[in-house]
C-alpha positions in Angstrom: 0.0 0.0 0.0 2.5 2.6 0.7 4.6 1.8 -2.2 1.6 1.8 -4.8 0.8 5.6 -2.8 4.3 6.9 -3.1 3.9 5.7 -7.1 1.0 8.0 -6.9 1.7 10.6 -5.1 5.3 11.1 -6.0 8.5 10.2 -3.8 8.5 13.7 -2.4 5.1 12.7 -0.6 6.3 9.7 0.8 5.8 10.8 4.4 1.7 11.0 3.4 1.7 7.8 2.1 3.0 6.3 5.2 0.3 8.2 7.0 -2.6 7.2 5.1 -2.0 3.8 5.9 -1.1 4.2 9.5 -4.9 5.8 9.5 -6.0 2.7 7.7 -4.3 0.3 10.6 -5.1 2.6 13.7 -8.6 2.2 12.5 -8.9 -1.2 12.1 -7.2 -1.6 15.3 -9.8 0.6 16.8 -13.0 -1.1 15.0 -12.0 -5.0 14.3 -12.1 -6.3 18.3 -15.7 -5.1 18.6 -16.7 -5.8 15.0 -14.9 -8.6 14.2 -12.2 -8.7 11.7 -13.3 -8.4 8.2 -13.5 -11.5 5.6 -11.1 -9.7 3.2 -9.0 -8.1 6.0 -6.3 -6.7 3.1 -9.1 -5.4 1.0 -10.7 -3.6 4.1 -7.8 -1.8 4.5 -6.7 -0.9 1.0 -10.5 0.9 1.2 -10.2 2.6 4.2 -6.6 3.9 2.8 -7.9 5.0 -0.5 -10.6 6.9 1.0 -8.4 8.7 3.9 -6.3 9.4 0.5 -8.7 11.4 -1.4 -9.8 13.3 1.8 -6.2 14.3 1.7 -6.4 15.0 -2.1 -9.4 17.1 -1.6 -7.9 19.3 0.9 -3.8 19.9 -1.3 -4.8 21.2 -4.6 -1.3 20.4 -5.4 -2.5 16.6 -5.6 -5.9 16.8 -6.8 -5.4 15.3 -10.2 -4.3 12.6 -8.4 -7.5 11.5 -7.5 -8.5 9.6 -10.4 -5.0 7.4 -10.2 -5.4 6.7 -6.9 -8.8 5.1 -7.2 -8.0 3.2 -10.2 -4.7 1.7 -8.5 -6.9 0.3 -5.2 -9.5 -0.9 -7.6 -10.2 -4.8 -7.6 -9.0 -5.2 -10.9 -5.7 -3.8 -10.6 -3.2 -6.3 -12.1 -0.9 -8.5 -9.0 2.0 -7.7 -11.4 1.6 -4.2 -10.9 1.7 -4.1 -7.3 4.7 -6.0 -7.5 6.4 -3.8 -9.5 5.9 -1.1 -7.1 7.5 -3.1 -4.6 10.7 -3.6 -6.7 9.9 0.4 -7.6 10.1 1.2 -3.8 13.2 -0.5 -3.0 15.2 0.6 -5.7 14.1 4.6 -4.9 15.1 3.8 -1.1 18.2 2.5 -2.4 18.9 5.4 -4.7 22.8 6.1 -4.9 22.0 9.7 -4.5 21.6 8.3 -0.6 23.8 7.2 1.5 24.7 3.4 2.2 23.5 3.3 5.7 20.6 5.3 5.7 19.3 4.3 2.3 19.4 0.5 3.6 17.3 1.9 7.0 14.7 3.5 5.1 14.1 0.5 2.5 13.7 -1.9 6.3 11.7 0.9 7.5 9.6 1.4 4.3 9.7 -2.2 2.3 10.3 -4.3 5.0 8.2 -2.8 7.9 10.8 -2.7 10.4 10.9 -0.4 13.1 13.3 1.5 14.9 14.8 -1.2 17.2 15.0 -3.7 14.8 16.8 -2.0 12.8 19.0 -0.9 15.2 19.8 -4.6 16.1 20.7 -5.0 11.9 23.2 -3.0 12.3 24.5 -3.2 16.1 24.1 0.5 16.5 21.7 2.5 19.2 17.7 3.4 18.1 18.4 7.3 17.8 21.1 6.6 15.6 18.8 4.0 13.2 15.8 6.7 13.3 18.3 9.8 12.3 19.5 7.3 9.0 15.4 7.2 8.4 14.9 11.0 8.4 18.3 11.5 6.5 17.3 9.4 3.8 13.9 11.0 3.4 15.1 14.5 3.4 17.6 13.7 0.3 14.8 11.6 -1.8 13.0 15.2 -1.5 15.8 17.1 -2.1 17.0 15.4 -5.2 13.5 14.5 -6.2 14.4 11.4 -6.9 12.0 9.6 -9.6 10.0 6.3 -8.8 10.7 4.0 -11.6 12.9 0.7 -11.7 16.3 1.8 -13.1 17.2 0.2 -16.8 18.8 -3.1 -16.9 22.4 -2.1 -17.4 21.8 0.4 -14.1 21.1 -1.9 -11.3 24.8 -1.6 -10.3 24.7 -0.1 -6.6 21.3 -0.1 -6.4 20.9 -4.1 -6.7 23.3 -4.5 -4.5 21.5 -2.3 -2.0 18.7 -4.4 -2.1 20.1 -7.8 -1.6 21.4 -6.5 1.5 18.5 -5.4 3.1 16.7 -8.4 2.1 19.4 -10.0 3.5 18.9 -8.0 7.0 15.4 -8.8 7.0 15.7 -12.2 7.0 18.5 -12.2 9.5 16.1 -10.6 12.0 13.2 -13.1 11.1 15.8 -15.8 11.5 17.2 -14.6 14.5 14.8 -12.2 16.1 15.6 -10.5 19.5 12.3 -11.1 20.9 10.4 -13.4 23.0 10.4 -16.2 19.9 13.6 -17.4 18.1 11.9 -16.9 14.9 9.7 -14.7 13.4 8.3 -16.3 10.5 6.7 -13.7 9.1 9.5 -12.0 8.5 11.6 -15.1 6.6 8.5 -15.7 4.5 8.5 -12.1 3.3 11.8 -12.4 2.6 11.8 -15.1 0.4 8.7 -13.5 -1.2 10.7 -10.4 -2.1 13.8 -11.6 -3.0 11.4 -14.0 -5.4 10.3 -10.8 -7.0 13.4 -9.6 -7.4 15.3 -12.7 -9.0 12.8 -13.4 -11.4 11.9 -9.6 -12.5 13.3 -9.3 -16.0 14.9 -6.1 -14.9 16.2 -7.1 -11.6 17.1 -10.7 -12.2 21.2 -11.7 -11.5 23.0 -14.3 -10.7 23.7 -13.3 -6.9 19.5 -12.6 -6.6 19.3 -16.0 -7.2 22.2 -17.1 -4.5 20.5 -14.9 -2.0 17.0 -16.8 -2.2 19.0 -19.8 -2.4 20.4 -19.4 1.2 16.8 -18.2 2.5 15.2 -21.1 0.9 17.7 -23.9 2.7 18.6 -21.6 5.7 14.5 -21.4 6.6 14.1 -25.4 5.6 15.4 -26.1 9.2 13.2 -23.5 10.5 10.5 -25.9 12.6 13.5 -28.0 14.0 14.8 -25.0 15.3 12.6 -24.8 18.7 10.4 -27.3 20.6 6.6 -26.6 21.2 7.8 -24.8 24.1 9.8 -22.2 22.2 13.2 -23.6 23.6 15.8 -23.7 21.5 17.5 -26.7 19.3 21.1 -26.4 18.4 22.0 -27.6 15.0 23.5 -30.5 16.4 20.1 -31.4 18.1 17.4 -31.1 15.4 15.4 -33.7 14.0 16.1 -33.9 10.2 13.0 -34.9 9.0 11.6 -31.9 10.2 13.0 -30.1 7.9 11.2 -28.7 4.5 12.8 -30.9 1.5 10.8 -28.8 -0.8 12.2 -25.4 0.2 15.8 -27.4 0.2 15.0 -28.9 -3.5 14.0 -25.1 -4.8 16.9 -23.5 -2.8 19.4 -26.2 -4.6 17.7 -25.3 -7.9 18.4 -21.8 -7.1 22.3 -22.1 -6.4 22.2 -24.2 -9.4 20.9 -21.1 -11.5 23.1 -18.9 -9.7 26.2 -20.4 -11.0 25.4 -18.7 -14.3 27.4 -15.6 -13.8 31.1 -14.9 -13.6 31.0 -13.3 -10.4 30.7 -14.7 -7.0 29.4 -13.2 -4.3 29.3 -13.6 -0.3 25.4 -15.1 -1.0 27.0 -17.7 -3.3 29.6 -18.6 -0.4 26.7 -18.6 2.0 24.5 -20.0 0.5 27.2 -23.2 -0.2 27.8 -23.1 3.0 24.0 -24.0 3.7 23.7 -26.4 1.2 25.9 -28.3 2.8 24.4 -28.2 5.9 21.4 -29.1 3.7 22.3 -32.4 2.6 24.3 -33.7 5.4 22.1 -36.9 6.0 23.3 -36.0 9.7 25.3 -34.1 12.1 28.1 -36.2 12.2 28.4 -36.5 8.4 28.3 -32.6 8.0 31.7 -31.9 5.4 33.0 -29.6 8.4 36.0 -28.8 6.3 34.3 -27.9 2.9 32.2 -25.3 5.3 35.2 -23.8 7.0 37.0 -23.3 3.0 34.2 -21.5 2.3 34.4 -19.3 5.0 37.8 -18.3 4.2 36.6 -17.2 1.0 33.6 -15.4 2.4 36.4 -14.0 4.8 38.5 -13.0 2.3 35.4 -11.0 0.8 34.2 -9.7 4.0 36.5 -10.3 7.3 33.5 -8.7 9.5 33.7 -9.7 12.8 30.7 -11.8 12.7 31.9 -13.9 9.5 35.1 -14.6 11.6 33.1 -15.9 14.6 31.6 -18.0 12.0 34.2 -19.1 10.7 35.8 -20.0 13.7 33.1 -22.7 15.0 33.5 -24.3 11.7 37.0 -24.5 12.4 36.3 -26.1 15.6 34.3 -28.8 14.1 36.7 -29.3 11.8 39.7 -29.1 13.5 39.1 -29.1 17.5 37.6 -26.9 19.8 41.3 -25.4 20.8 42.2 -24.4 16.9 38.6 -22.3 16.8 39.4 -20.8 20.3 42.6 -19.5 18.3 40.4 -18.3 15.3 38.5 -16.3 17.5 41.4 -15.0 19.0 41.4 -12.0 16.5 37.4 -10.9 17.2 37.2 -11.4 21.0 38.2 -7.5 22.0 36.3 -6.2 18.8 34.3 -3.2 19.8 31.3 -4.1 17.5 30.8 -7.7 19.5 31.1 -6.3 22.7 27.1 -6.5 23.4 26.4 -9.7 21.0 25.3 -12.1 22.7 27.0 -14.9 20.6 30.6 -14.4 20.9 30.8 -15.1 24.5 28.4 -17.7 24.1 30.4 -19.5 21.6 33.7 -19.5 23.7 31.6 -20.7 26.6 30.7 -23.7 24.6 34.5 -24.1 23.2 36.4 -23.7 26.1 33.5 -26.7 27.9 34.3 -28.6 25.0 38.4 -28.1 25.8 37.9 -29.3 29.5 37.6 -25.8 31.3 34.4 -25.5 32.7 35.1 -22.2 35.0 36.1 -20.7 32.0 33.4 -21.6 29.9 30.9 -20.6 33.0 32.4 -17.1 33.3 31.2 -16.9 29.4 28.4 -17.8 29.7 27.5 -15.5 32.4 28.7 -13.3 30.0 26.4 -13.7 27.1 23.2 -13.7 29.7 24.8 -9.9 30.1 23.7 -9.4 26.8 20.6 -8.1 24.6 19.4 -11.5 23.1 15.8 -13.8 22.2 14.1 -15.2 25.0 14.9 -18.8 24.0 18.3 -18.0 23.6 18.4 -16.6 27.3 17.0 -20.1 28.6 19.6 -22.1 26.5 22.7 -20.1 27.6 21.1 -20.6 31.4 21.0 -24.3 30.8 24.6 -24.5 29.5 25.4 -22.6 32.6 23.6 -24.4 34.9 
């Protein structure tokens, strides 16, 4: 709704286009526990939002001749492949070059993806004032440069692609991973997957690495009921029961690395996503090709040497090589700056140093990680593993 409204309206009116459909929710939050909630729920809403819209119209003669558009857009007959297209329209404007890196990725979470301010902050390991300022930033220079709302030309995705894929990439992360009461947010990995559909098989948008990054959502969210009991604790990898897991999400995300291959470029989503295909199709735990994962992680390292791809890479070392070589590979994150509030750093040398035969040291880590911001069935493993 809000990307088919900035269409309309124009990217300088994006902030109205959010509020119309803030109306639109407020009231149905005010009028569906008494009422009930509506048959076509999606429907309701796109009415009450077109109709809060022209009262708006009717009021700024500056968007009168609007009017007409809008109420052909939200009619019933409008076309599903236009509405997608003003999805892949909206995220390509948020990721304009003409804003910067970090604020142009906060405003596409804020404005695609639904996030809000704390969510993204937790993206990107950095405080909520800081994620709302990159919001407001990016806004101001979409009006300033009047920037257009139209998917760029084939030959211009450059920057802008790769903009994309990285959000999409955060969202998921957060759905995968949320800080919340629940591991997983589902909600968030299925809309993940459905966007970064829409982008790998647009005929403007489609690439090689669009196809490696719904590759890695497809077999990363495969494992996604094994991941928690019906109680909401949590599973280690280690732990899960393999035929829980979704063979037809790990045949299409296989299919996909397959059709990623088709460039000559690789990119840290081919690299991960290898890296989850083999975890994939590892009948079990103790089959898992621990050393094929941890080459690939030097090669996503070499890409990226982020703190977070090193303490990555360092487990698989440890499964690979022993819990005392990844202790060494971790060596070179543990007084990074940017880890010193994630919760899984600690937590992982807890489990290493247990695994070397020091259990005071791996205690005084784990206390450590409980220190941190982290999910609610995360808190209960790492008090288990204490205990």
């Amino acid at each position: 709704m809000v990307s088919t409204l900035t269409r309309i309206f124009g990217p300088r009116h994006m902030g109205l286009a959010e509020d119309v459909v803030q109306d639109a929710l407020v009231k149905a939050l005010e009028q569906w526990p008494h009422r009930g909630v509506p048959d076509n729920p999606a429907a309701w809403l796109i009415e009450v939002a077109k109709h809060r819209a022209l009262d708006v119209l009717r009021r700024q003669s500056v968007l009168a001749a609007k009017a007409e558009e809008l109420a052909r857009a939200f009619s019933s007959t409008r076309l599903a492949a236009e509405e997608m297209d003003d999805q892949l329209a909206m995220m390509f404007l948020c990721c304009h070059p003409r804003v910067p890196r970090d604020a142009r990725l906060a405003l596409t979470l804020k404005t695609v993806c639904g996030f809000g301010a704390g969510e993204i902050a937790r993206a990107f390991l950095i405080q909520e004032p800081a994620a709302a300022q990159r919001i407001v930033r990016a806004k101001r220079l979409i009006r300033e440069h009047d920037l257009s709302f139209d998917l760029p030309e084939a030959g211009q995705l450059g920057e802008r692609l790769d903009s994309v894929l990285q959000t999409l990439y955060l969202m998921f992360n957060e759905g995968y991973s949320s800080g919340g009461e629940q591991l997983l947010r589902q909600d968030l990995c299925d809309e993940s997957i459905r966007l970064a559909a829409l982008v790998a098989d647009h005929g403007a948008t489609a690439a090689p690495e669009c196809h490696a990054l719904l590759a890695l959502f497809l077999l990363q969210s495969a494992r996604s009921q094994s991941r928690v009991d019906p109680a909401g604790d949590l599973f280690l990898l280690c732990d899960q029961d393999r035929s829980q897991w979704d063979r037809g999400r790990i045949s299409e995300g296989l299919r996909r690395l397959e059709k990623s291959a088709s460039g000559d470029r690789m990119t840290e989503y081919h690299l991960e996503a290898g890296i989850a295909a083999v975890h994939a199709t590892a009948p079990d735990f103790a089959s898992t090709d621990w050393a094929c994962i941890a080459q690939l992680y030097d090669g996503l390292y070499a890409m990226n040497p982020s703190p977070v791809v090193a303490l990555n890479r360092a487990v698989a070392i440890a499964r690979s090589h022993g819990p005392e070589a990844g202790l060494r590979a971790l060596a070179v994150v543990e007084g990074n700056p940017a880890l010193a509030r994630y919760h899984l750093l600690p937590a992982t040398l807890g489990m290493l140093w247990r695994e070397a035969g020091h259990a005071e040291k791996a205690a005084s880590y784990f206390r450590r990680a409980l220190e941190c911001e982290c999910s609610a069935p995360e808190r209960r493993f790492l008090e288990r593993q204490l205990g």
